[in-house]
KELUM-429443 format. One record per residue: residue in three letters; x, y, z of N, C-alpha, C in turn. Coordinates in steps of 0.1 Angstrom, whole numbers, padded with zeros to 4 digits, m for minus. Each point is the difference from the previous one (the first is absolute). Last residue first. Example, Ala and Ser with C-alpha at 12.3 -4.5 7.8 and 13.67 -1.06 7.14 Angstrom:
2
ATOM  senu    n_u    n_v    n_w   ca_u   ca_v   ca_w    c_u    c_v    c_w
ATOM   SER   0128  m0022   0071   0009   0011   0000  m0008   0011   0008
ATOM   ALA   0003  m0057  m0001  m0009   0012   0000   0009   0012   0000
END
This chain:
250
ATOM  senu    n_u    n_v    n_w   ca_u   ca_v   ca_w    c_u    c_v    c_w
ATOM   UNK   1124   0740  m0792   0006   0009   0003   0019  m0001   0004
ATOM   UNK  m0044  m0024  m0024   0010  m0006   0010   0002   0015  m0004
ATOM   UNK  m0040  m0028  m0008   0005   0008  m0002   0009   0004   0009
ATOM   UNK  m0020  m0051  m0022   0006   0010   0005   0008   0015   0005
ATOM   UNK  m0054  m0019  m0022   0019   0004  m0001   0009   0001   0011
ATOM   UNK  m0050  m0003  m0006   0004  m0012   0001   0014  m0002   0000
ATOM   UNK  m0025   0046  m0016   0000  m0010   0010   0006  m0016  m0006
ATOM   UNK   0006   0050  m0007   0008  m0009  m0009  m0003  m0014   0011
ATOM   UNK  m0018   0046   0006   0005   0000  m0018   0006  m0014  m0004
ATOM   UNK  m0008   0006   0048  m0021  m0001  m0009   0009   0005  m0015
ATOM   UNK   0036  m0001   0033  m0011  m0011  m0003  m0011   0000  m0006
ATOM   UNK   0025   0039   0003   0012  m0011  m0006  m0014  m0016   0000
ATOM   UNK  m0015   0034   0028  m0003   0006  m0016   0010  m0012  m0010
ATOM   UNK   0004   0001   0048  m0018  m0007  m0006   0001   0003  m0012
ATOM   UNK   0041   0014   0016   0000  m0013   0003  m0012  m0008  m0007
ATOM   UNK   0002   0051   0006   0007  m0007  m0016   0003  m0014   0005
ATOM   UNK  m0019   0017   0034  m0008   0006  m0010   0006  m0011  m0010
ATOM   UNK   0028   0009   0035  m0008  m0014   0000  m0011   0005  m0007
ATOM   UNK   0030   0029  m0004   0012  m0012  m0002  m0013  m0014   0001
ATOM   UNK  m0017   0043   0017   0007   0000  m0013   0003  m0012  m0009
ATOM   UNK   0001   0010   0050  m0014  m0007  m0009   0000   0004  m0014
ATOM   UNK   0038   0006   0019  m0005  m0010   0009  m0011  m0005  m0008
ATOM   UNK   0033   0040  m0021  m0008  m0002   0014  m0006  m0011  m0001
ATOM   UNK   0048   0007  m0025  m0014  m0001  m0002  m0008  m0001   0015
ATOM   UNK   0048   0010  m0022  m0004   0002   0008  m0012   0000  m0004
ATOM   UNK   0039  m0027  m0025  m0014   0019   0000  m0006  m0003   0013
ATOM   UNK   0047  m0029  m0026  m0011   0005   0010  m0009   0007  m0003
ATOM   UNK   0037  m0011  m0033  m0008  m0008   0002  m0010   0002   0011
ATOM   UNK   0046   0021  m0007   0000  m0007   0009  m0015  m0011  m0005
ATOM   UNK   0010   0031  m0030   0015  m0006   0002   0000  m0007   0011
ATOM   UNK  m0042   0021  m0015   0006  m0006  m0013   0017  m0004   0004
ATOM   UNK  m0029   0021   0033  m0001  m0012  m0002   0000  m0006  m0017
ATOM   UNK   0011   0046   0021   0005  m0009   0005  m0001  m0016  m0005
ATOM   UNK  m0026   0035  m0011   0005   0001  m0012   0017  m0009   0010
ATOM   UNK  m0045   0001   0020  m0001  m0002  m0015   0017   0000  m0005
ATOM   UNK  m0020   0007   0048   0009  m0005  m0004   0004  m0005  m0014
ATOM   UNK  m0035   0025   0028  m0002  m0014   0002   0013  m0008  m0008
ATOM   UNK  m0021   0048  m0005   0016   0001   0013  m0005  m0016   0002
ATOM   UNK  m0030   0026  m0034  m0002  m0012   0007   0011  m0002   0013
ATOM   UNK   0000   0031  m0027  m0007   0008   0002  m0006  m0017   0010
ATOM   UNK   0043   0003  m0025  m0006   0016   0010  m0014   0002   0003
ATOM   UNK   0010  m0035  m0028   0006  m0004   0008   0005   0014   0015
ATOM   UNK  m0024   0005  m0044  m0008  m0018   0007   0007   0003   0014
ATOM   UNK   0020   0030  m0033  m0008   0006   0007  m0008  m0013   0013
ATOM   UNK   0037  m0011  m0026   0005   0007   0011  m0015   0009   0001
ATOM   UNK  m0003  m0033  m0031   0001  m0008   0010   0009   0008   0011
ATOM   UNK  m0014   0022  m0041  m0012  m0007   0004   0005  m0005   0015
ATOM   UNK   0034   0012  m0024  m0009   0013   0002  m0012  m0006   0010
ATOM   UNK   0026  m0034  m0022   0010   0005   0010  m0010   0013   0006
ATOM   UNK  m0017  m0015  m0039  m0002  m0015   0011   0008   0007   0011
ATOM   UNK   0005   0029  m0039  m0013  m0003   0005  m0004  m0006   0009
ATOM   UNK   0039  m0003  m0023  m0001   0010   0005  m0012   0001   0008
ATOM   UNK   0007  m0038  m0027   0007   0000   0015   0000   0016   0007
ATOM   UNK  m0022  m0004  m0042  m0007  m0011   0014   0008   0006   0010
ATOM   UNK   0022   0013  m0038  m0011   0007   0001  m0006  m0004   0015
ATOM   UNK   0033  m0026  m0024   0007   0012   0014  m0016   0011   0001
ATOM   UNK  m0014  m0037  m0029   0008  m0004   0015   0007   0011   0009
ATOM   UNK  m0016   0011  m0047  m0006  m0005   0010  m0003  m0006   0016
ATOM   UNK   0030   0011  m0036  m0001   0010   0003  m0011  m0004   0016
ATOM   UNK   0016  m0033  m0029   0008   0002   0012  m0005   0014   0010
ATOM   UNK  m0023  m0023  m0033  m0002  m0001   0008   0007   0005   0009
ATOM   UNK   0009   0008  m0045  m0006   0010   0005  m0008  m0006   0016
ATOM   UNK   0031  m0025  m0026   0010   0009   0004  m0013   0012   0005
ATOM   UNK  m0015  m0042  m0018   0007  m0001   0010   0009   0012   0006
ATOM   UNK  m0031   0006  m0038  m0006  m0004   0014   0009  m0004   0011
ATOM   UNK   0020   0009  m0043  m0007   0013   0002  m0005  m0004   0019
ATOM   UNK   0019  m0033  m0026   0008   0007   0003  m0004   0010   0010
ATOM   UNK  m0029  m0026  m0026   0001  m0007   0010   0014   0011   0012
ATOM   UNK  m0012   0016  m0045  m0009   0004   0009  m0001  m0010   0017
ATOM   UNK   0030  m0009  m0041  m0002   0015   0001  m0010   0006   0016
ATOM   UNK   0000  m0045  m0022   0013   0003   0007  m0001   0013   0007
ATOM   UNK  m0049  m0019  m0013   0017   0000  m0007   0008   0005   0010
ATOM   UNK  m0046  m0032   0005   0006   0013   0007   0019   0005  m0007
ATOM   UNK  m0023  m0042  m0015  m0011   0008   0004   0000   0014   0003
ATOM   UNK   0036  m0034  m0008  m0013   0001  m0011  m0010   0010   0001
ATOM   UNK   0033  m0006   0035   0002   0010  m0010  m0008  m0003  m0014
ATOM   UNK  m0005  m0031   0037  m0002   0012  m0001  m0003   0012  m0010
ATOM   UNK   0020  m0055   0005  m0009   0009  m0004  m0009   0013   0002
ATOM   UNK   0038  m0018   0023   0003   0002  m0013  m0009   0002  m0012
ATOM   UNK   0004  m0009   0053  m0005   0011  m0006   0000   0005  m0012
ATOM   UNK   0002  m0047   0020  m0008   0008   0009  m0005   0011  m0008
ATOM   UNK   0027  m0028  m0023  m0010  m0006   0000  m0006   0008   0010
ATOM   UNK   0044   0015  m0002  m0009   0002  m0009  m0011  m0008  m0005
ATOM   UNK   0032   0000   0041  m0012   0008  m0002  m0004   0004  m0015
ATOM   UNK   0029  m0039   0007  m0010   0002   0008  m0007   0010   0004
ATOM   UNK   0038  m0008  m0031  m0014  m0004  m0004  m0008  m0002   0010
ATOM   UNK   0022   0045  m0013   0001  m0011   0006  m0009  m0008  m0001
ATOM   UNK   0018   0043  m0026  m0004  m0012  m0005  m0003  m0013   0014
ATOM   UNK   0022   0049   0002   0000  m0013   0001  m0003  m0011  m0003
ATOM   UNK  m0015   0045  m0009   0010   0000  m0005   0010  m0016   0005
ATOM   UNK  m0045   0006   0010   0001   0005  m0014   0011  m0001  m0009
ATOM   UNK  m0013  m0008   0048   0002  m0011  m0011   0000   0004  m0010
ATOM   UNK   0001   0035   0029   0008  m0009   0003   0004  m0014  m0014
ATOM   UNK  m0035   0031   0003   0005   0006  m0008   0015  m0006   0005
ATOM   UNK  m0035  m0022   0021  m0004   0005  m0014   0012   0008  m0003
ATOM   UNK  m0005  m0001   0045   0005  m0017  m0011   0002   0000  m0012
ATOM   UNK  m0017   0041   0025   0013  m0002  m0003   0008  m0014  m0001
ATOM   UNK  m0050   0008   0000   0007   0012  m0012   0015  m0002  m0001
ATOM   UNK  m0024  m0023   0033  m0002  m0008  m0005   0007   0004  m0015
ATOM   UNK   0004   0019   0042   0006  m0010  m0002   0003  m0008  m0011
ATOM   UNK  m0033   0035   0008   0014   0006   0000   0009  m0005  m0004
ATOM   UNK  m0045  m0010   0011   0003   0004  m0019   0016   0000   0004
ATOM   UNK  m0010  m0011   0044  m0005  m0011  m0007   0005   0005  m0018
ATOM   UNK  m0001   0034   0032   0008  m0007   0004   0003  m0012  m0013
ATOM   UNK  m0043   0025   0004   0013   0006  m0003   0014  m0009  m0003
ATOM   UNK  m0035  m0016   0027  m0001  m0001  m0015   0005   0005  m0008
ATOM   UNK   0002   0010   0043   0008  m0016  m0004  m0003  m0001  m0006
ATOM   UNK  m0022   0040   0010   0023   0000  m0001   0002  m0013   0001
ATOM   UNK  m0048   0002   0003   0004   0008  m0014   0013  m0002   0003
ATOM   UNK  m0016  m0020   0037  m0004  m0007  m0012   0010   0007  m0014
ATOM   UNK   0000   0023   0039   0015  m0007   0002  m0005  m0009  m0016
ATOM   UNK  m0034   0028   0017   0008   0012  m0008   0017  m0013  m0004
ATOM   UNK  m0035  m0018   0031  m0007   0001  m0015   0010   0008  m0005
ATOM   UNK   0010   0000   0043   0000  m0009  m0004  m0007  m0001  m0014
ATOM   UNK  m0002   0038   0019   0016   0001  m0002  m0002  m0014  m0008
ATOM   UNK  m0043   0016   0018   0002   0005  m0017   0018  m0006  m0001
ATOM   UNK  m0021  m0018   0039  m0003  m0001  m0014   0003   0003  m0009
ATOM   UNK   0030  m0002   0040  m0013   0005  m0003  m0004  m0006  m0011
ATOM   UNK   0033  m0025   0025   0003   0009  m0007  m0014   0005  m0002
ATOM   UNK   0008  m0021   0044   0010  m0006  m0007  m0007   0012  m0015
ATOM   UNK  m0021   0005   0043   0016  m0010   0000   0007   0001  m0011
ATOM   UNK  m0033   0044   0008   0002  m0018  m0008   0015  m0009   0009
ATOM   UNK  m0037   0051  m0004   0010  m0009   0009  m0003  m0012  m0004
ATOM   UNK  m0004   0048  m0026  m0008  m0011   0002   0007  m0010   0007
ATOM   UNK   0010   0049   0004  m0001  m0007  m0008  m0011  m0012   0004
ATOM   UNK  m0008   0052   0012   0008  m0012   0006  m0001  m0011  m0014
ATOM   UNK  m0026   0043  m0005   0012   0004   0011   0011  m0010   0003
ATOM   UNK  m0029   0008  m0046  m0002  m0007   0013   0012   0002   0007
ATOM   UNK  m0001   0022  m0043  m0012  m0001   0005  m0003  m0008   0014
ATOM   UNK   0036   0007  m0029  m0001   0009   0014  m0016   0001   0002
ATOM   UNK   0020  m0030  m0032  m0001   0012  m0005  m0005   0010   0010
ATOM   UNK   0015  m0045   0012   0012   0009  m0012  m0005   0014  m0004
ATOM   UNK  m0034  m0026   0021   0015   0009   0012   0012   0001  m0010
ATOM   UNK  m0038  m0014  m0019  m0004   0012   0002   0011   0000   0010
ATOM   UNK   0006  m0041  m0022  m0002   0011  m0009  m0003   0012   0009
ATOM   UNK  m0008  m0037   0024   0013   0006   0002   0009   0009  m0014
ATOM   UNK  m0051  m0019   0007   0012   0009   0009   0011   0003   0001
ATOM   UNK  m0020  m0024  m0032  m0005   0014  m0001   0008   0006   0010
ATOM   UNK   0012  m0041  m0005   0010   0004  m0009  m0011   0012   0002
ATOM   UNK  m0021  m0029   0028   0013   0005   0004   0006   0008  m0010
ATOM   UNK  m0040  m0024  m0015  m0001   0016   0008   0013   0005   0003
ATOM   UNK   0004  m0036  m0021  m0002   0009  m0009  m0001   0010   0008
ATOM   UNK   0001  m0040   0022   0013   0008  m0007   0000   0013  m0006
ATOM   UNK  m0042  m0024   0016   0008   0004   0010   0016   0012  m0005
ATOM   UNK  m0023  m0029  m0027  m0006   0010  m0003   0006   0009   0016
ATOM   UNK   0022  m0043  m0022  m0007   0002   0002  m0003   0017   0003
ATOM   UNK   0040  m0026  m0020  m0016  m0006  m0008  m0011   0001   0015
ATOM   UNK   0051   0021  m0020  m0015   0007   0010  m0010  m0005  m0006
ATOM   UNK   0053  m0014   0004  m0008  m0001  m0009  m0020  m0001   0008
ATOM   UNK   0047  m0002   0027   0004   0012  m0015  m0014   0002  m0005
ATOM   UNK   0004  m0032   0033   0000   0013   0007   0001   0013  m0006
ATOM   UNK   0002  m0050  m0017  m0018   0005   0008   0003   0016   0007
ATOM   UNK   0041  m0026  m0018  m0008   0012  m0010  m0015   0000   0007
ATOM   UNK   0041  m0003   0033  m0007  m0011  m0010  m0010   0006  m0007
ATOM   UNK   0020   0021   0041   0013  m0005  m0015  m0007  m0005  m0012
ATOM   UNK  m0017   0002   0047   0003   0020  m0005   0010  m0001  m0012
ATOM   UNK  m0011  m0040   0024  m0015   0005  m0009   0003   0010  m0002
ATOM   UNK   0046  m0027  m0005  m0010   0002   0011  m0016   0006  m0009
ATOM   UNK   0029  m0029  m0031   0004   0010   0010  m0011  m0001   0007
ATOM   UNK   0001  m0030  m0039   0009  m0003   0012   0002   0016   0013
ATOM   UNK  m0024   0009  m0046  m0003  m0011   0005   0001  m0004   0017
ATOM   UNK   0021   0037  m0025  m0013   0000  m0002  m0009  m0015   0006
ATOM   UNK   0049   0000  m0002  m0009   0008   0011  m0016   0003   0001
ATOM   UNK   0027  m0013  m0036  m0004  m0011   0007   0000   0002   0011
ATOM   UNK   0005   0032  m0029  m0014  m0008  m0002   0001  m0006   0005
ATOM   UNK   0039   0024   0011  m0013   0009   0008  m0015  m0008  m0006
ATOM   UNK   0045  m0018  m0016  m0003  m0003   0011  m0012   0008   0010
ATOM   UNK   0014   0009  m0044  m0006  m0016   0000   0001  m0003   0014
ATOM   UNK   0015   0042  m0012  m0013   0001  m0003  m0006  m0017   0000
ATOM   UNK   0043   0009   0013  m0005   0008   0006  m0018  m0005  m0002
ATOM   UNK   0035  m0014  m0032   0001  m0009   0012  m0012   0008   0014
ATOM   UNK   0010   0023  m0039  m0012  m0008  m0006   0000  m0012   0017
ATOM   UNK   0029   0036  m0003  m0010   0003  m0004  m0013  m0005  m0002
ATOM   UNK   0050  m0012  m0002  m0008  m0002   0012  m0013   0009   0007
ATOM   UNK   0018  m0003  m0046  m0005  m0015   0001  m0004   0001   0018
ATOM   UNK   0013   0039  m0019  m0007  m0001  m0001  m0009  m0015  m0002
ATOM   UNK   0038   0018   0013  m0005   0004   0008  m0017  m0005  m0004
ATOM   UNK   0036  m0008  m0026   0007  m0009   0014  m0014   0004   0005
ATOM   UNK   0001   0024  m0036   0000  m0015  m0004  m0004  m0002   0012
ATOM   UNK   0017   0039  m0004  m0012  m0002   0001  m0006  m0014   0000
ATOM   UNK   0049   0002   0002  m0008   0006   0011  m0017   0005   0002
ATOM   UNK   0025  m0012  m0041   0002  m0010   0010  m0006   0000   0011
ATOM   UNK  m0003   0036  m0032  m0005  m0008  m0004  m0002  m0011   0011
ATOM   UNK   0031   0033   0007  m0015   0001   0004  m0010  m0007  m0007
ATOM   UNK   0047  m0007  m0010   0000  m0001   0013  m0013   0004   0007
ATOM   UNK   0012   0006  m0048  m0006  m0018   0005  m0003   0000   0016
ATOM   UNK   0012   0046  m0020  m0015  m0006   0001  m0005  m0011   0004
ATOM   UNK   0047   0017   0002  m0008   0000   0006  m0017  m0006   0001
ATOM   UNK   0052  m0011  m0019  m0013  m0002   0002  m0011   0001   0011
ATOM   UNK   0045   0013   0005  m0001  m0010  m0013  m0010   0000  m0006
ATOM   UNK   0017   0031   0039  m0005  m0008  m0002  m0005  m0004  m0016
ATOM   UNK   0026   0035   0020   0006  m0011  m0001  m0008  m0015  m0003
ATOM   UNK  m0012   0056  m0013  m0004  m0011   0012   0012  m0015  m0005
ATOM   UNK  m0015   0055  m0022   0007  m0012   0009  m0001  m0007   0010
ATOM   UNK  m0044   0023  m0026   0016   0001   0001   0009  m0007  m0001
ATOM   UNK  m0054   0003   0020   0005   0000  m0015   0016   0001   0004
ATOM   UNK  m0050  m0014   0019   0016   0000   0001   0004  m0002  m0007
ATOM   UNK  m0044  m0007  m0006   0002   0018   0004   0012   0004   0010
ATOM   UNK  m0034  m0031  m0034   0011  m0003   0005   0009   0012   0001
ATOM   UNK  m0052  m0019  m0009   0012   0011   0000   0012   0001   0007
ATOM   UNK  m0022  m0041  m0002  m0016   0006  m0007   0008   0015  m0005
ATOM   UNK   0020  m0028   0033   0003  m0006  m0016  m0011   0008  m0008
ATOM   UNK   0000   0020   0041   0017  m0001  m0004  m0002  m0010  m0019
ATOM   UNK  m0032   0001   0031  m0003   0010  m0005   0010   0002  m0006
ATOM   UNK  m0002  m0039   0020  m0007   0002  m0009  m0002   0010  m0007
ATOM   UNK   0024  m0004   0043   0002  m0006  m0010  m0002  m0006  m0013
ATOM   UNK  m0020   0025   0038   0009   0003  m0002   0008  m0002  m0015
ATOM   UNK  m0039  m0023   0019  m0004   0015  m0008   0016   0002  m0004
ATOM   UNK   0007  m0037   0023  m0008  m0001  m0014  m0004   0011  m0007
ATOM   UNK   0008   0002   0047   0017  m0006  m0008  m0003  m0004  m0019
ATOM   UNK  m0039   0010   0035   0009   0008  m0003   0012   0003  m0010
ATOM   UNK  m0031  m0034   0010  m0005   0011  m0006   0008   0012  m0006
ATOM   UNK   0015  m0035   0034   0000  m0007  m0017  m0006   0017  m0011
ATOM   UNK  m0002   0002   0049   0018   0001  m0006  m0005  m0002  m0017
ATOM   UNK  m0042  m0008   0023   0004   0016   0001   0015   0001  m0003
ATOM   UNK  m0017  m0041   0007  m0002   0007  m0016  m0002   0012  m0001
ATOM   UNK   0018  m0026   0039   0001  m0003  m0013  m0003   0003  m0014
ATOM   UNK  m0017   0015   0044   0012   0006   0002   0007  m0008  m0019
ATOM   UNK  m0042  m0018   0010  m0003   0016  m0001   0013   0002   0000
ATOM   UNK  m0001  m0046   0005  m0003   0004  m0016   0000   0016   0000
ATOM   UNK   0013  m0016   0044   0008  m0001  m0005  m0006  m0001  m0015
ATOM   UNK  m0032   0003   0034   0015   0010   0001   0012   0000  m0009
ATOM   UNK  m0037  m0032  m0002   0000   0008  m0006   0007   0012   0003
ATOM   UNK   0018  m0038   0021  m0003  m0003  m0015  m0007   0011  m0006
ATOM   UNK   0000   0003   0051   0012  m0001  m0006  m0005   0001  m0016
ATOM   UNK  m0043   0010   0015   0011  m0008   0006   0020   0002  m0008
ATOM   UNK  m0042   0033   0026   0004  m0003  m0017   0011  m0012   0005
ATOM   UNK  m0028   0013   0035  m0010  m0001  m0010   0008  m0004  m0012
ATOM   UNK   0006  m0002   0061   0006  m0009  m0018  m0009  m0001  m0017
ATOM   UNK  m0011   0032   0050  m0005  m0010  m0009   0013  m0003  m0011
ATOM   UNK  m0010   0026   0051   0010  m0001  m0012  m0006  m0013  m0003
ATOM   UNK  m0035   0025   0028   0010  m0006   0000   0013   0001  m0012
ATOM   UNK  m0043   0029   0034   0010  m0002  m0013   0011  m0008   0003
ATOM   UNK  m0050   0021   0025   0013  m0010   0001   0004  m0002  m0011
ATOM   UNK  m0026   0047  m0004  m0002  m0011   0012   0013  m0009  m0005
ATOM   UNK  m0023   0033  m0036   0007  m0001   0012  m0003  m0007   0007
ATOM   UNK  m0009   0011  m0055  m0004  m0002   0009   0013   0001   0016
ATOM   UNK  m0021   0032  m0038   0012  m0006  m0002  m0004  m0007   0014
ATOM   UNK  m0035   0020  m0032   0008   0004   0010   0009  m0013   0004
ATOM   UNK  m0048   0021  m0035   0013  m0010   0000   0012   0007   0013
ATOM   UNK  m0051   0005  m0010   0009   0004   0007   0010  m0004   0005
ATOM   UNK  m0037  m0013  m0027  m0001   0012  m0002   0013   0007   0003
ATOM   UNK   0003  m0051  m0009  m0007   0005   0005   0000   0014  m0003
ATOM   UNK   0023  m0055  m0008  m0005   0014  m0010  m0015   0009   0010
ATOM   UNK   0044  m0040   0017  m0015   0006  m0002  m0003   0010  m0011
ATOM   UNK   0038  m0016   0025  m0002  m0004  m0017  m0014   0003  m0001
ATOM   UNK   0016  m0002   0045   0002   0010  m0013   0004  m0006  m0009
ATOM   UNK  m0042   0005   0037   0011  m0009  m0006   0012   0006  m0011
ATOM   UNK  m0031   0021   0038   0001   0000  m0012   0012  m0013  m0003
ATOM   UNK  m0033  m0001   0046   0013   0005  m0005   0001  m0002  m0015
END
């Protein structure tokens, strides 16, 4: 029997006994839905201070402070998000913890070929995973690095006008290096960035998921996937020979 994660001539989707697997846990359910609002509520909001494109009457006083505020708010729980998905990196399950992001072996690499050629209709079926493919998991490294300048761009132009004394020992030396002008530049052109991905991630994850019928795009709000049997006990041996002596806990 083809295993599936296997890399072979005649990639095909596997069948027989399927269970429901607890793959995403609560906590990272809750950083994805969290920084898809935050992303949002921030583009929004950003674009507005960057052009501000309600014009007229308005009873309101001060508008701009009101999207200032609101980028603000959203954007400290922006940061609450992204400090809890590192310490996931760690503390989470094996389909959470950076051994599953970061392709330190050659195995992986093959995977990110294959499943490059079913994006590009070169392979009939995707690549069957519990938990995130290769190329998606390595592609999550770049958007939390992303993530990471973003936060780091919008302290910076925070403490700028702030002066605080607790982030300006973190970011206050910066702008020595990198001027105002351009820190500006980078944080407002990630955003493009991000609704970019997320177009793409959504596209990607309704073809995966039409072509897999295993429950993908369900199990970002319930956490399940329907996984077949031997599958689930593959990735058991595989969870152990990457990380013997470990507890690997599902």
């Amino acid at each position: 029997m083809h295993s599936a994660t296997s890399i072979d001539h005649h990639p095909r989707l596997r069948v027989g006994p399927a269970i429901a697997v607890y793959v995403w846990q609560y906590p990272l359910r809750l950083v994805h839905w969290g920084l898809v609002i935050c992303i949002g509520a921030l583009s929004f909001t950003g674009y507005y201070i960057h052009d501000p494109f309600i014009v007229g009457q308005t009873s309101t006083k001060f508008l701009m402070g009101g999207f200032r505020f609101a980028h603000e708010a959203f954007g400290m729980a922006f940061i609450a998000f992204f400090l809890l998905r590192f310490y996931l990196f760690f503390a989470g399950d094996r389909w959470t913890q950076w051994r599953a992001m970061v392709p330190l072996r050659k195995e992986q690499w093959k995977e990110m070929a294959e499943v490059a050629k079913f994006y590009a209709f070169l392979r009939p079926t995707p690549v069957s995973k519990v938990g995130h493919n290769a190329m998606a998991a390595f592609s999550y490294i770049g958007i939390y690095t992303m993530v990471f300048v973003e936060i780091v761009t919008g302290l910076v132009m925070y403490n700028w006008l702030s002066h605080s004394p607790i982030l300006t020992p973190l970011v206050g030396w910066i702008p020595r290096f990198v001027s105002m002008p351009n820190i500006r530049l980078i944080h407002f052109g990630l955003m493009f960035a991000f609704i970019a991905f997320g177009i793409f991630h959504v596209h990607l994850c309704l073809i995966v998921s039409s072509a897999e019928k295993r429950g993908l795009l369900d199990s970002i709000f319930t956490g399940y996937k329907i996984i077949p049997v031997d599958e689930l006990e593959e990735d058991d041996r595989k969870a152990i020979a990457a990380a013997p002596g470990k507890n690997v806990h599902r």
